[in-house]
N, C-alpha and C positions, 0 to 999 in steps of 0.2 A: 219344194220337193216335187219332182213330177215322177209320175208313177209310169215305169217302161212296161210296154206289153211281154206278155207273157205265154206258157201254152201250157197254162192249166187244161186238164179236162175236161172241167164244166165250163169255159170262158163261151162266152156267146158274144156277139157283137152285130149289130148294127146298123144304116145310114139313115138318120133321121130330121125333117126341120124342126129348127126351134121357133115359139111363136116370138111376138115380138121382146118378150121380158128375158128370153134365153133360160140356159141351165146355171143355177150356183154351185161352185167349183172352187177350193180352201184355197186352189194355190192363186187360179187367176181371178176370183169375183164372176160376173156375169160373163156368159160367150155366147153368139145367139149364128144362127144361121143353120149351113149344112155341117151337120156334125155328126159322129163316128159314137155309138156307144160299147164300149165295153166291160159285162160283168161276170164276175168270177163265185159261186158259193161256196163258200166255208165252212164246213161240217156240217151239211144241212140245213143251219139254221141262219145264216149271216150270207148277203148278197153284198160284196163289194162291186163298186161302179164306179169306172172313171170314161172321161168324156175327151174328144180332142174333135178339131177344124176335122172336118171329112178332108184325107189325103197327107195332111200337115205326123211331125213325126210326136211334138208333145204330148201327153195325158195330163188331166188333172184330175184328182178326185171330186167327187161329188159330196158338196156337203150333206152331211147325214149317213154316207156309208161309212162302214159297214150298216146295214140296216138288218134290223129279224124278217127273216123269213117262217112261216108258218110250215110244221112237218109235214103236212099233207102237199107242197106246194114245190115242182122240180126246178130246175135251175133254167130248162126252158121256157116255164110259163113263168116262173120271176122274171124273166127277159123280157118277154113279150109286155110282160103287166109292167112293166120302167118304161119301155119305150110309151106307151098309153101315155102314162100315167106325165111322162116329160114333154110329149105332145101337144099336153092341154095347157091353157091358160094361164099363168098364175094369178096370185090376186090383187084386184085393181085397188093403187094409194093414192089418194088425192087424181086420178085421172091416168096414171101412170100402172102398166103391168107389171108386177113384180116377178122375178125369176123365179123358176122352181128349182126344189130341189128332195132328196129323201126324207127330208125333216118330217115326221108326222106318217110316212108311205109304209104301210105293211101289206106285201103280198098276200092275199087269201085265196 
């Protein structure tokens, strides 16, 4: 299932690299490069986030969204704190980066 953009109010989006382990995403697995983010909040509390190739027409989710977001915390600085947050590293197996993804991410 790929997730079609949308024009939520709160949708923000994106153009960001990924390092070399990429972003994890339910429909396609890992995708690494120039890529496009977009995230939508849901009643405050819940930041969906789906990702696609910078320019390309598919989305995929993100695994781990919808994710909690904290009340104190707006839909533009959840944005900005994903992009951060899928910027960095993940973590290294046996020599090998792993993908990130929301699993574990709470905007504060």
């Amino acid at each position: 299932m790929t997730a079609g953009s949308g024009n939520h109010p709160s949708e923000r989006r994106s153009v960001f690299a990924s390092t070399a382990g990429g972003v994890m995403t339910r429909e396609a697995g890992a995708i690494t490069g120039d890529l496009e983010l977009a995230t939508t909040m849901e009643d405050g509390s819940l930041l969906t986030a789906r990702v696609r190739y910078a320019g390309a027409d598919e989305w995929y989710e993100i695994e781990g969204s919808p994710a909690p977001v904290e009340a104190t915390v707006d839909s533009d600085e959840a944005h900005r704190l994903l992009v951060e947050h899928l910027g960095r590293p993940g973590p290294v197996t046996q020599g090998n980066e792993e993908p990130v993804s929301l699993e574990g991410f709470t905007p504060a």
